[in-house]
C-alpha positions in Angstrom: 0.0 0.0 0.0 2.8 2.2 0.5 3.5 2.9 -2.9 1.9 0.6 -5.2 4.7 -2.0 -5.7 3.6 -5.6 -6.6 4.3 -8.4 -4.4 4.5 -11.7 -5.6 2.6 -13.7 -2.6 4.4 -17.7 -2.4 3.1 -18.7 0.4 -0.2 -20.1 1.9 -1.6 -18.1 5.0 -2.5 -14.4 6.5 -2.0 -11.7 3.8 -0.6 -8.5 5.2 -2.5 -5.5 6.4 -0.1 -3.4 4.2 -1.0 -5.1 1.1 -4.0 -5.0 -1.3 -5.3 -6.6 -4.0 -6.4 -2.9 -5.4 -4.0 -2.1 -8.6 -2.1 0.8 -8.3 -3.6 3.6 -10.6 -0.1 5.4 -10.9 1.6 8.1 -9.7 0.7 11.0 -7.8 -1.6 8.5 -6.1 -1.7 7.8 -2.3 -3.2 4.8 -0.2 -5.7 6.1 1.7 -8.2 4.5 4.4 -9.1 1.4 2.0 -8.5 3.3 -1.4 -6.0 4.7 -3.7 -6.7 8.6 -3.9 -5.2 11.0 -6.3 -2.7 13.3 -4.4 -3.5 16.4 -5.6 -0.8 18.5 -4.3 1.6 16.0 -5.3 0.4 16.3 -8.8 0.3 20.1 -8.9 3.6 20.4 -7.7 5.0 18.0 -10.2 3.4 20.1 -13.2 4.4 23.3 -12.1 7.9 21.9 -11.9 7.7 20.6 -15.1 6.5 23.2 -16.6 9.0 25.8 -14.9 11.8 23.6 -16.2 10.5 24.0 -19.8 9.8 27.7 -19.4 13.1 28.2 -18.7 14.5 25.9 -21.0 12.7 27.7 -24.3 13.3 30.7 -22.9 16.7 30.4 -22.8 17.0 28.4 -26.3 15.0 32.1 -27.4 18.3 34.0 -25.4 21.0 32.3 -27.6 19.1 32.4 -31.2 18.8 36.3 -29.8 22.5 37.0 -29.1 23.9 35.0 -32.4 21.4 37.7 -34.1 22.3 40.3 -32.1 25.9 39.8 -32.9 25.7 40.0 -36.3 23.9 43.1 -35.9 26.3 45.0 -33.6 29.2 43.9 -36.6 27.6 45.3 -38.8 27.0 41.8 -40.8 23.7 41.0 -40.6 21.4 39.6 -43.8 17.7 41.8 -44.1 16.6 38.0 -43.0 18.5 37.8 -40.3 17.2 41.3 -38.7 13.3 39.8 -39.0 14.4 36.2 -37.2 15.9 38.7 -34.7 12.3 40.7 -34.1 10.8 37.0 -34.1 13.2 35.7 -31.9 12.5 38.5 -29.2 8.7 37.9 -29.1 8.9 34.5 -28.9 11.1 35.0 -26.0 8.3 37.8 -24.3 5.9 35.4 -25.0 7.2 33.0 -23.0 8.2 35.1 -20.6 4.2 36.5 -20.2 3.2 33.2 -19.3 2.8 32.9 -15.5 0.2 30.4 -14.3 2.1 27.3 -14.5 0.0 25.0 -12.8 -2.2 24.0 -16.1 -1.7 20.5 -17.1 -1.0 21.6 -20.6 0.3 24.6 -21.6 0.1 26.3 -24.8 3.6 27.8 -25.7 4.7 29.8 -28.5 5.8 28.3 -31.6 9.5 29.0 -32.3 10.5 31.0 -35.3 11.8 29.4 -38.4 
């Protein structure tokens, strides 16, 4: 019951009280009086993690396409292309950057310049 791992049972006689024959739904879920219940905080910590990690992970992807842009700009060798994948670049990266509530199970982020 304590976290949902199978136990192969051998031998004849008394089956533990910290064992069930209840399958374990998966994670984030908790035994709980005589059922498994979803651990809700468990679950919304875990998202926002996620999602925190992959904010700052795009965001960061959008920092590097910005300064390679950015440098060709400041040496004066940048293409007319190059100067519009810059302006794209920077509001992908605000984009990201405006999206706060990271709790939502699925998150709709910006699509990356091409």
């Amino acid at each position: 019951k304590e976290n949902g791992s199978k136990v192969e049972i051998k031998d004849i006689g008394v089956i533990s009280d910290e064992l069930t024959d209840k399958a374990y739904p998966g994670q984030f879920y908790k035994w709980s009086g005589d059922v498994w219940a979803l651990d809700d905080t468990e679950k919304s910590e875990a998202i926002a993690a996620a999602n925190k990690a992959e904010k700052s992970r795009l965001f960061n992807d959008a920092a590097s396409m910005i300064k390679m842009y950015e440098e060709a700009e400041t040496d004066n060798d940048v293409l007319p292309e190059e100067l519009k994948l810059l302006k794209a670049w920077r509001t992908y990266q605000r984009k990201i950057n405006r999206i706060t509530d990271l709790t939502q199970e699925i998150i709709n982020w910006p699509t990356r310049p091409e």
